[in-house]
C-alpha positions in Angstrom: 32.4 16.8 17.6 33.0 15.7 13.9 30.5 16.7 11.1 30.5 15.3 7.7 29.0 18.3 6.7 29.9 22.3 7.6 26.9 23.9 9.6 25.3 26.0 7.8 25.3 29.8 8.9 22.7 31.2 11.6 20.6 33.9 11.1 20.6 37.2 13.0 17.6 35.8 15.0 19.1 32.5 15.7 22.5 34.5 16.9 20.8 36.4 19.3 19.1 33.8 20.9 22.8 32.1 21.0 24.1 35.2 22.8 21.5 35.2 25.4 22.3 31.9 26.6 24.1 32.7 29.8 23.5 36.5 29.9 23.8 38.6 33.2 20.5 38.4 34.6 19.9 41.2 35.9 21.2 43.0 32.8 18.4 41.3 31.0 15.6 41.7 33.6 16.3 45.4 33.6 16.0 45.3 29.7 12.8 43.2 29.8 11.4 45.8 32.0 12.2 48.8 30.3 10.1 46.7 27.1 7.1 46.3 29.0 4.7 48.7 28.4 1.4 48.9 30.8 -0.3 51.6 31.7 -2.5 51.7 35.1 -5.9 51.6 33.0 -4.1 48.6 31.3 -3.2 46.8 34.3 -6.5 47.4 36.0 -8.2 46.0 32.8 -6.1 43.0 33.3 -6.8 42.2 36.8 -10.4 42.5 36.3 -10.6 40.0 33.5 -8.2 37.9 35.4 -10.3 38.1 38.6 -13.7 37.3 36.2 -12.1 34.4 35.0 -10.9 32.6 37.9 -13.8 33.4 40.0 -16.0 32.4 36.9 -13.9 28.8 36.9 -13.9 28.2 40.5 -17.9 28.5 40.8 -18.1 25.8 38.0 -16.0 23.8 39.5 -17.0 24.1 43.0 -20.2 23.3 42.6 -19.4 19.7 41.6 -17.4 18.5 44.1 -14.9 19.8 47.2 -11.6 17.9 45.2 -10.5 21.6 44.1 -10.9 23.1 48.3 -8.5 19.8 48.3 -6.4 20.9 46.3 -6.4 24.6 47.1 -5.5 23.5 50.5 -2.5 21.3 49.5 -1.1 23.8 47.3 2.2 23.1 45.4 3.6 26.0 47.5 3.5 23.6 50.3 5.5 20.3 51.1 2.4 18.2 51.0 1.0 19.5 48.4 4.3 18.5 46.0 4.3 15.3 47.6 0.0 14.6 46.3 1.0 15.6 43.3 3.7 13.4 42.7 2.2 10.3 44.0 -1.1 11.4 42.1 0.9 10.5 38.9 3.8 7.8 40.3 0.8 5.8 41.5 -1.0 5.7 38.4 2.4 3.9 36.8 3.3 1.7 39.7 1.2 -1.9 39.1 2.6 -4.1 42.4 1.4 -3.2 45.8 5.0 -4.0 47.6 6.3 -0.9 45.6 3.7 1.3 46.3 3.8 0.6 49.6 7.6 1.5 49.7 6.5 5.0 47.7 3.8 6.0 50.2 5.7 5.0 53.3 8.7 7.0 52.2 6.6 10.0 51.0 4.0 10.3 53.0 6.3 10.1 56.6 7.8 13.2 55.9 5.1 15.6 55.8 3.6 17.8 58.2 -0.4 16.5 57.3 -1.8 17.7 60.7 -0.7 21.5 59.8 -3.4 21.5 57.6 -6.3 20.4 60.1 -9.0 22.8 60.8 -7.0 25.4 57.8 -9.8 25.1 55.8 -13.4 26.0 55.7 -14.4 22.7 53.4 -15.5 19.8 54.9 -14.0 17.7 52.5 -10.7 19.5 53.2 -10.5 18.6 56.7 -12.0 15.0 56.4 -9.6 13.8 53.3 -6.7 15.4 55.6 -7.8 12.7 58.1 -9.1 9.9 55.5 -5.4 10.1 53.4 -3.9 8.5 56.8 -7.2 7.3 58.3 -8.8 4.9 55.7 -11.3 7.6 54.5 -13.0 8.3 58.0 -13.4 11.3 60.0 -11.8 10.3 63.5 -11.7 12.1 66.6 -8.5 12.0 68.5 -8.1 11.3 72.1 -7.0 14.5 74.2 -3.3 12.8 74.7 -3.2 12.2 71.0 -4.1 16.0 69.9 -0.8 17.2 71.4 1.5 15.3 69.8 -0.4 15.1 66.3 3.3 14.8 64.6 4.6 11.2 66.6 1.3 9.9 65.9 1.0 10.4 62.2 4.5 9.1 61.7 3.9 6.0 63.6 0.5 5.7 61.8 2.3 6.3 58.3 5.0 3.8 59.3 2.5 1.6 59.0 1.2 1.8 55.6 1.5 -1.4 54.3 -1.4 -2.6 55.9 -3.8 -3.5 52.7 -6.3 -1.1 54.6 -4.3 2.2 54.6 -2.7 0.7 51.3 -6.1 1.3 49.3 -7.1 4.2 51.7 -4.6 6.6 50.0 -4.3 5.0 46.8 -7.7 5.7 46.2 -7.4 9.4 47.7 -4.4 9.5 45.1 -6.6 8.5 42.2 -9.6 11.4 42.9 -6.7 13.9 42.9 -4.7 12.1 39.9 -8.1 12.4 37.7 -7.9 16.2 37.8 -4.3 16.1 35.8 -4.8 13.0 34.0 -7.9 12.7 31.6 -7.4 8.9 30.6 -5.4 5.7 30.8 -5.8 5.8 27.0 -6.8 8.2 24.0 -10.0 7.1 23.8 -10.8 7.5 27.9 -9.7 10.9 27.8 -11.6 12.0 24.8 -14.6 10.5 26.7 -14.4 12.8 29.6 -13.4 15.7 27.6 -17.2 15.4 26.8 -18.9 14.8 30.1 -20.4 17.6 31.9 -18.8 21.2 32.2 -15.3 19.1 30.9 -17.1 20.1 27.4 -16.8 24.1 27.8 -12.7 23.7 27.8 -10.4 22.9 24.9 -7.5 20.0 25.2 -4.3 19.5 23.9 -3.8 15.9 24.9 -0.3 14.4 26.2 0.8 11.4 26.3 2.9 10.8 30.0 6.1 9.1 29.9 9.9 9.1 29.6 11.7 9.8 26.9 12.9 6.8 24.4 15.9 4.9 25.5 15.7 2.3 22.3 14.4 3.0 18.9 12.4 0.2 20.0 11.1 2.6 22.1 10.7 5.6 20.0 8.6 3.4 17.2 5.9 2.5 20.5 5.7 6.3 20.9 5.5 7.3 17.3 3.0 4.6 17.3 0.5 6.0 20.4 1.2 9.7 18.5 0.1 8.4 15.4 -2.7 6.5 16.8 -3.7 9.4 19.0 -3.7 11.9 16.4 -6.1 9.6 13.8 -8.3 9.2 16.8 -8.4 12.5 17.7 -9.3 13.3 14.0 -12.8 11.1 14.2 -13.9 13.3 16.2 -12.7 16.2 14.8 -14.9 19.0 13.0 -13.3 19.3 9.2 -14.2 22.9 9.2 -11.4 24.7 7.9 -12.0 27.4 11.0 -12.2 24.6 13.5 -8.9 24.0 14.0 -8.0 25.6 17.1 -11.4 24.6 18.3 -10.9 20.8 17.7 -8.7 18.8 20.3 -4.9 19.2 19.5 -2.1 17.0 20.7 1.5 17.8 22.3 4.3 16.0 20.9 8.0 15.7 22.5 10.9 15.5 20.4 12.6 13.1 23.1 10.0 10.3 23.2 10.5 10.0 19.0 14.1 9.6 19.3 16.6 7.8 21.5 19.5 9.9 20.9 17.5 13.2 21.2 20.9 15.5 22.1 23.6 17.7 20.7 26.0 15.8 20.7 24.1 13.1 18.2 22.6 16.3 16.3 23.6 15.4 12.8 22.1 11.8 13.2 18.9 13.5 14.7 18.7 15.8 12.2 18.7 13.8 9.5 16.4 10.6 11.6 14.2 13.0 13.3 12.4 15.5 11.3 10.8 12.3 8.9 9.4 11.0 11.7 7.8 14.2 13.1 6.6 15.5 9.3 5.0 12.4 9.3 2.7 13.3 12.0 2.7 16.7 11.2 0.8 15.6 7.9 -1.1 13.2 9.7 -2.4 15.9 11.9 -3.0 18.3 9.1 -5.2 15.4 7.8 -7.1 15.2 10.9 -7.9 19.1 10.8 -5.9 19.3 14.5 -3.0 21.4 15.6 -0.2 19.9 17.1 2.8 22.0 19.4 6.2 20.6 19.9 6.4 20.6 24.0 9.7 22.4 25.2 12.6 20.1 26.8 16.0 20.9 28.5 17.8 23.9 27.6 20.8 22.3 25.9 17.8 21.1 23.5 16.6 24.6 22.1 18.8 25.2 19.1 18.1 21.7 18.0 14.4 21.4 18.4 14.4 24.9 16.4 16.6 23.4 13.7 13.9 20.0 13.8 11.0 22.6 14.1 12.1 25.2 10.9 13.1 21.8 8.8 9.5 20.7 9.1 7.6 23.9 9.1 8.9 24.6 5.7 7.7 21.4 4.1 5.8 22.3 1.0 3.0 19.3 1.7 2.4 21.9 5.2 1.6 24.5 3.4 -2.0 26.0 3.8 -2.0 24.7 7.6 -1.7 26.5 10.5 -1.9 24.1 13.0 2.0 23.3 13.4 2.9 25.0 16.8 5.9 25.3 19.5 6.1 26.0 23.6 8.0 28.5 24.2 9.8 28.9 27.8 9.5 32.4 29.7 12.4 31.1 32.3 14.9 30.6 29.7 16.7 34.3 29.1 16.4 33.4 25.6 12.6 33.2 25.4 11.9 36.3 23.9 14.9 36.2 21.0 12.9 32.7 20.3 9.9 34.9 19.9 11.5 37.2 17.7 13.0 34.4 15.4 9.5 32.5 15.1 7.8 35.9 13.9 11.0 36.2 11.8 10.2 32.3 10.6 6.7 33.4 10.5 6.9 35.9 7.9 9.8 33.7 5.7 7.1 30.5 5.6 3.9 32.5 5.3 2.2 30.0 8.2 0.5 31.5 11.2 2.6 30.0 14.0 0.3 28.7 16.8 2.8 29.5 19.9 2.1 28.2 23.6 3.8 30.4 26.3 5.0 27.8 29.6 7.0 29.0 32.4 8.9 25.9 32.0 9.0 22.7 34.3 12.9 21.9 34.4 14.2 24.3 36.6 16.2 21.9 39.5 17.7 20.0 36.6 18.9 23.3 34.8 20.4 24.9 38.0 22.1 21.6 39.1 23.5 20.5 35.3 24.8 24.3 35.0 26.6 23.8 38.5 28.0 20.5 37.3 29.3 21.9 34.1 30.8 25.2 36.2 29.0 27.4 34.0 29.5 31.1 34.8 25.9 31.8 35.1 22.9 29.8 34.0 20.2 29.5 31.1 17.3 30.3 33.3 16.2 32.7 36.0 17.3 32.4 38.9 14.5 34.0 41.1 10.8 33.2 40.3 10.1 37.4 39.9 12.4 37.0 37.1 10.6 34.4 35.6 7.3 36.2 35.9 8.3 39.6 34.4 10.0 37.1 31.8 6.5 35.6 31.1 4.8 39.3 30.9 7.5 40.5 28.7 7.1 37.6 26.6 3.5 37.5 26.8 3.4 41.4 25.3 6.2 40.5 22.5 3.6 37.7 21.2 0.4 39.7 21.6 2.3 42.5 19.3 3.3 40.3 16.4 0.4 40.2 15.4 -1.5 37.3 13.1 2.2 35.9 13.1 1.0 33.5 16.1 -1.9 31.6 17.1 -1.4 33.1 21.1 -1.8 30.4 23.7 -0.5 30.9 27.6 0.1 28.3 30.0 0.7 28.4 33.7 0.8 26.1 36.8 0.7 28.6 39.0 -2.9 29.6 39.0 -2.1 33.6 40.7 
């Protein structure tokens, strides 16, 4: 790679995060532990809040439906469950029949669906086990049928193109896509945000899709951002303490940019941060934070240069609404902590931070295999990951009013 210009020299925090790239992991895991500092007292504390909370969540949500025994049942832990939750959202994007049909038949065949019959104590468990192959309705099998569930479900499945079975699942797909996607637009999903117990959460609203291929397609998304965040800011309170209150909105770097990479970094350096200060001040203006999501991990170093560029804009200064995700399963997660409390203190902003496991984990293992990397940029096993998160977690908590603290999980234990 050519540059037109020197780089310029990396700070202490910025090196370290560099070194940690492809550290021994369990050099660092044992150094992670040995930072983490909770007492029994503590950790009791923790569970019991923990345990409050989640029983406190599940009794609102329980009592307005069975869709979350559903999807206790079919747990991403298990095959079927990853398969419902990927047709949940490929179905929502798919507008001809002949290619859903291709989608569910390939899916769907492969799992074990009748392992889950009679596994829970929800009636709507066991009946949508039978009504995602059985058009909605409870059926009784014959005797012969009951011992060889497996042969019967296949040939049943292979037979999904039927219009019947067709709208059968796609509507049992829908009911379980509506719990991770709030709206087809901006507007829908700030309308359900307010319906019912939806009201007692907060939201930091997405917008789902690839990343930009075309400028053509990074001006549509810079577009739906903008859009989002003016709509976003009707219904905003202008109280100055409302911010993290108000709705915020999660932005990827990717989806502005078609040539979002190192290898183009000088181009996106100098094309990129505009387009993002633009909505940064847009969503100053609307009284609403926004967070840069997390990407791949050949990304980090240039979202933080992209990130620092903006942050330091004088016509940000006075808001505190300008945030990053942070990944715990990256080794370098907590030398990025440590440089955005050092970034913190240099730009006098309180740094709203979002602490993710992180959702690219096959595509970091296989690239670092590809590339014959001695090790790799992320834990390996998911204990590492989790100590990662704690010892991240604790870093945060002790920086003080450097961060606006926010943690994120899929996995609900």
């Amino acid at each position: 790679m050519i540059y037109n210009t020197p780089p310029s020299a990396l700070s202490p925090s910025r090196v370290a995060i560099n070194q940690a790239y492809l550290v021994d992991e369990d050099a660092h895991l044992n150094t992670l532990l040995a930072a983490l500092h909770l007492d029994q007292d503590q950790q009791a504390r923790i569970e019991d809040v923990a345990r409050e909370l989640v029983v406190a969540l599940r009794r609102i949500k329980t009592s307005k439906g069975g869709i979350n025994a559903l999807l206790q049942e079919y747990d991403l832990s298990s095959q079927e469950g990853v398969m419902l939750m990927c047709l949940a959202e490929a179905l929502l994007r798919i507008p001809d029949a002949e290619t859903a049909d291709r989608l569910i038949r390939d899916k769907l065949s492969q799992a074990e669906w009748d392992t889950h019959l009679g596994k829970s104590s929800s009636f709507f468990v066991n009946a949508s086990t039978w009504g995602l192959l059985l058009t909605g309705h409870l059926v009784q099998l014959a005797p012969e049928m009951v011992h060889n569930r497996a042969s019967f479900f296949s040939r049943l499945v292979s037979r999904s193109g039927e219009p019947v079975i067709r709208l059968a699942i796609k509507r049992a797909m829908k009911i379980i896509g509506q719990q991770f996607v709030m709206g087809t637009s901006i507007d829908a999903a700030i309308r359900r945000s307010h319906e019912s117990d939806n009201r007692l959460f907060r939201y930091s609203f997405d917008m789902l899709g690839e990343a930009a291929l075309t400028a053509a397609d990074a001006g549509k998304h810079f577009d739906s951002y903008l859009n989002a965040i003016h709509t976003l800011g009707r219904h905003a309170s202008q109280d100055q303490d409302a911010l993290f209150a108000n709705p915020g909105i999660s932005v990827k770097l990717s989806a502005l940019h078609p040539r979002y990479e190192y290898a183009q970094s000088e181009r996106v350096l100098t094309e990129l941060p505009p387009r993002l200060l633009q909505l940064a001040q847009a969503a100053k203006q609307a009284n609403i934070n926004m967070t840069v999501d997390a990407e791949e991990a050949d990304r980090l170093n240039l979202s933080l240069d992209i990130f620092e560029r903006v942050l330091l804009d004088k016509s940000l200064a006075e808001w505190h609404g300008f945030g990053l995700a942070v990944q715990a399963y990256q080794k370098r997660a907590v030398f990025v902590i440590d440089y955005l409390n050092e970034l913190s203190q240099r730009s006098g902003h309180r740094i709203p931070i979002r602490l993710v496991k992180g959702a690219y984990w096959d595509t970091e293992i296989k690239r670092a295999q590809e590339q014959g990397l001695p090790d790799y940029p992320v834990f390996t096993r998911k204990c590492a990951t989790d100590t990662a998160y704690l010892a991240c977690a604790q870093r945060i908590l002790n920086c003080g009013s450097a961060f606006y603290p926010q943690f994120a999980t899929h996995n609900a234990h």
